[in-house]
Residue frames relative to the residue before (quaternion, step in Angstrom):
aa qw qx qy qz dx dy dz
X 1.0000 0.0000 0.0000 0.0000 0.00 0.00 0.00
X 0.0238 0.6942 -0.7183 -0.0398 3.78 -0.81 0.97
X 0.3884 -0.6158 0.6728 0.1320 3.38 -2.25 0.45
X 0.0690 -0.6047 0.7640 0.2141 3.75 -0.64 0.59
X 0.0351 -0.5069 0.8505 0.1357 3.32 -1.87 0.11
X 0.0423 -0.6625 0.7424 0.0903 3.38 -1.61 0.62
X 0.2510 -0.7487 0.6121 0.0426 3.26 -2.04 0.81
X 0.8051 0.3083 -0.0511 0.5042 3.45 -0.73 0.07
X 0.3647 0.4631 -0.6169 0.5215 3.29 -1.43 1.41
X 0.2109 0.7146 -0.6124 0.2642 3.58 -1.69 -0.12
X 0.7506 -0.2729 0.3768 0.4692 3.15 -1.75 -0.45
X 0.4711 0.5746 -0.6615 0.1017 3.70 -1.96 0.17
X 0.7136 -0.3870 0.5158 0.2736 2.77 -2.23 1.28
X 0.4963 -0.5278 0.6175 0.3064 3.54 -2.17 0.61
X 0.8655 0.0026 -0.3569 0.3516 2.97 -1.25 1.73
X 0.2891 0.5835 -0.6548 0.3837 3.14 1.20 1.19
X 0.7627 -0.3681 0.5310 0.0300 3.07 -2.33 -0.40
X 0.2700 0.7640 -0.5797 0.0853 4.07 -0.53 0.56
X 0.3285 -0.8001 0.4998 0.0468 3.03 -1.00 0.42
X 0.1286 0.8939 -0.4281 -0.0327 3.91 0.07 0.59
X 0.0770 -0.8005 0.5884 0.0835 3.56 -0.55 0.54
X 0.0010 0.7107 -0.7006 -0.0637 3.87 -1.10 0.35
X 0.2544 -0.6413 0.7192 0.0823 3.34 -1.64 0.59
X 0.4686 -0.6437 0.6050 0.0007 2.97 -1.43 1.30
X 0.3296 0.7482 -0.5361 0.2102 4.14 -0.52 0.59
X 0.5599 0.1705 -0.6100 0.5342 3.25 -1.76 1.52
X 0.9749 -0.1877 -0.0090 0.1196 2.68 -1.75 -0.69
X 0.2119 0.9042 -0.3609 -0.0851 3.15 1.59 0.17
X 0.3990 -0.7247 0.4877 0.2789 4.04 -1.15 0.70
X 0.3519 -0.7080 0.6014 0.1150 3.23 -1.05 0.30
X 0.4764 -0.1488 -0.7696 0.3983 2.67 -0.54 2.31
X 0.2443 -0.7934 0.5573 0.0158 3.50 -0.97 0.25
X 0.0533 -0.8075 0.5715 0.1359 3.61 -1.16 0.27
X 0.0068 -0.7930 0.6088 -0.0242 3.55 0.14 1.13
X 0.0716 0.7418 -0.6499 0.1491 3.77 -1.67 0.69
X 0.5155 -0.5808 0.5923 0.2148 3.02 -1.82 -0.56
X 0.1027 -0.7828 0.6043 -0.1068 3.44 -0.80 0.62
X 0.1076 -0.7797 0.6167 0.0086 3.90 -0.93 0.96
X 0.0296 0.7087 -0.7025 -0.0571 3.29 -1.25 0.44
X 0.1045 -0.7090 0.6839 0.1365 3.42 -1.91 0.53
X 0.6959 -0.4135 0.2971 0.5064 3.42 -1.16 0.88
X 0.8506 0.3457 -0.1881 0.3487 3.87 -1.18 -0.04
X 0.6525 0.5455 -0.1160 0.5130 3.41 1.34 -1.32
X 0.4230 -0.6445 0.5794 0.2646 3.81 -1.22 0.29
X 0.5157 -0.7201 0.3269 0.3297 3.23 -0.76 0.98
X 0.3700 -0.8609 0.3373 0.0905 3.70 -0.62 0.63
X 0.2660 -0.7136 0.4976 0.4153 4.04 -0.02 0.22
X 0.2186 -0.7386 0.6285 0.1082 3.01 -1.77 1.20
X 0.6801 -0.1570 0.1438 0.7016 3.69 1.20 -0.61
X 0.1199 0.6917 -0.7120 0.0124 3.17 -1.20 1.30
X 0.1122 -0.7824 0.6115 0.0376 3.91 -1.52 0.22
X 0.2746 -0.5730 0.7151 0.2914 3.15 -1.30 0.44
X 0.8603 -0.3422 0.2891 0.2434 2.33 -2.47 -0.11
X 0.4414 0.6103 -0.3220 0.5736 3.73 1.62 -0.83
X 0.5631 -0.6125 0.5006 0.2389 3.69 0.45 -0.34
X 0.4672 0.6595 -0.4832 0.3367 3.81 1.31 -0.83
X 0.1340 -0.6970 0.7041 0.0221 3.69 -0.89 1.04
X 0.1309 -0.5760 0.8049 -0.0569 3.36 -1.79 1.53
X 0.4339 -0.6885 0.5809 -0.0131 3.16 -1.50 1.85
X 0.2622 -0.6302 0.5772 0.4483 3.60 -0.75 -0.20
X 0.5969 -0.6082 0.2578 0.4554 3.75 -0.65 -0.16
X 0.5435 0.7255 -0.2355 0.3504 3.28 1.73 -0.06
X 0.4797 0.6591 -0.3661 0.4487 3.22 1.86 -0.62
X 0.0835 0.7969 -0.5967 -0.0429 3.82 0.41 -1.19
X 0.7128 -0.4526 0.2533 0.4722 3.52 0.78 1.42
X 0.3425 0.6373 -0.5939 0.3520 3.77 0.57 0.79
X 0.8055 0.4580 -0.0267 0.3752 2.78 0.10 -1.73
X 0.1256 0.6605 -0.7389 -0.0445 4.19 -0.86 0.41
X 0.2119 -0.7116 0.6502 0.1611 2.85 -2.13 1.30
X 0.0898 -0.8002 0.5801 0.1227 3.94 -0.96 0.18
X 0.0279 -0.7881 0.6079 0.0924 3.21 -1.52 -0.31
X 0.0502 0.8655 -0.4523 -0.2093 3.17 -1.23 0.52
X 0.4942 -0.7945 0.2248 0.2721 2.94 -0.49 1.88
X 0.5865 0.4080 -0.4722 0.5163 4.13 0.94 -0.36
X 0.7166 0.3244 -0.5129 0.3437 3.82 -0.20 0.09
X 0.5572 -0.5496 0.4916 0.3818 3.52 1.11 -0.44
X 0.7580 0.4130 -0.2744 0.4238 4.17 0.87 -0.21
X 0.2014 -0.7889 0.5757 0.0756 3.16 -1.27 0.42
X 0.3724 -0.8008 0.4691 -0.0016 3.71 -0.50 0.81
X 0.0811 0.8186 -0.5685 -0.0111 3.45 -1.27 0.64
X 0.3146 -0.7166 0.6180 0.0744 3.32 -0.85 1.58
X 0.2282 -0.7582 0.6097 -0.0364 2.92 -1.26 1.69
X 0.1014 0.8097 -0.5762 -0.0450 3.82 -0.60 0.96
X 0.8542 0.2716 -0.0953 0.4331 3.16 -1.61 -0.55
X 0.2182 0.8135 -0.5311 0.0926 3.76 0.88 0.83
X 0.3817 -0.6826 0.6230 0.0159 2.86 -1.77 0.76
X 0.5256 -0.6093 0.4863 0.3405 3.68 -0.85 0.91
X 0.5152 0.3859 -0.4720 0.6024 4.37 0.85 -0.29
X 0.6693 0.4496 -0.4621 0.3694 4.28 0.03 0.28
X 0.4824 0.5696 -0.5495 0.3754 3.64 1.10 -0.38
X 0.1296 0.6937 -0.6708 0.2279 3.28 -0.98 1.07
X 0.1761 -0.6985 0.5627 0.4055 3.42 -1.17 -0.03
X 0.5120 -0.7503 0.3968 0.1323 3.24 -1.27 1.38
X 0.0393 0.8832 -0.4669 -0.0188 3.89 0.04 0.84
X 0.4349 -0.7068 0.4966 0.2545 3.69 -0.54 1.82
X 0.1152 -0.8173 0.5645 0.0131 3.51 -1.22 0.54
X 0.0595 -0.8120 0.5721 -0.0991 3.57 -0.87 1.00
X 0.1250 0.7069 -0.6838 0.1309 3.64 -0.45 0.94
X 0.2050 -0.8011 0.5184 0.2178 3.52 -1.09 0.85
X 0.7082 -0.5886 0.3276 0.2112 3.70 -1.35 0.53
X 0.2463 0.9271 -0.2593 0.1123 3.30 1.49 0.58
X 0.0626 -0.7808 0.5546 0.2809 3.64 -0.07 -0.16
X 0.4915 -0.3447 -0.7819 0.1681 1.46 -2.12 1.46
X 0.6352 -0.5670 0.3707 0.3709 3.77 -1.41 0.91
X 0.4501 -0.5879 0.5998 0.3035 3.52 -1.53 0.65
X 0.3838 -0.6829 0.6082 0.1282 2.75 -1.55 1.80
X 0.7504 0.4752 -0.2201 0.4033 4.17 1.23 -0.31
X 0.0921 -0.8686 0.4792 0.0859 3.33 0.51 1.20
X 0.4634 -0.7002 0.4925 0.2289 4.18 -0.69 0.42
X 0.0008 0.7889 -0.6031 -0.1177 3.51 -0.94 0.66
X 0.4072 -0.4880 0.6034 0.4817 3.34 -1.03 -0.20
X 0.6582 -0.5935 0.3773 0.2687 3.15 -2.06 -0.28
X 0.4408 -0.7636 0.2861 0.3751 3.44 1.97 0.53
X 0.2526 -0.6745 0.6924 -0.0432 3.09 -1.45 1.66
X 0.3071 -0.6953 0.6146 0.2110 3.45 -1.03 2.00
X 0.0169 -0.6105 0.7867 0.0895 3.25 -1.97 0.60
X 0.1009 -0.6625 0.7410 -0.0439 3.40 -1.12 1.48
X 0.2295 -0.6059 0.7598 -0.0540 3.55 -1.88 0.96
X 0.1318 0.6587 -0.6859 0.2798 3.11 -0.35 1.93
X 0.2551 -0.6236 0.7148 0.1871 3.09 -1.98 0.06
């Protein structure tokens, strides 16, 4: 059994700035892919930055260098720097963890998703 918790997100102006951070806790495996994921009403949810433990970051194609993902693998969390938003990014943002197991896990963990909206 693991817990995401996510933090941060919220309100901000187009081409402001957020910042999001989740922590991983219980059982967590080692290799691992932890990230981020968005979803809008109507739409399938979509990858925004995921990484293993090596650190190798995959973008969705929407980021175009806005967005940076990290992690840090001794606390267990991983993070995502939001720039130069854009009202088409309000989304709610859901942290994601699926360990590297063999045979592969078919149950991948989310957190419980943290809304970021971009109004003026």
């Amino acid at each position: 059994q693991v817990r995401l918790v996510e933090s941060g997100g919220g309100l901000v102006q187009p081409g402001g700035s957020l910042r999001l951070s989740c922590e991983v806790s219980g059982s967590v495996f080692n290799p691992n892919v932890m990230g981020w994921y968005r979803q809008v009403p109507g739409k399938a949810r979509e990858v925004v930055a995921t990484s293993t433990n090596r650190r190798s970051i995959r973008y969705g194609e929407f980021v175009k260098g806005r967005f940076t993902g990290s992690r840090d693998n001794a606390k267990n969390m991983v993070f995502l720097q939001l720039n130069s938003l854009e009202p088409e990014d309000t989304a709610l943002y859901f942290c994601y963890y699926n360990p590297l197991t063999i045979p592969p896990s078919t149950t991948p963990n989310w957190g419980q998703g943290t809304q970021d909206t971009v109004s003026s």
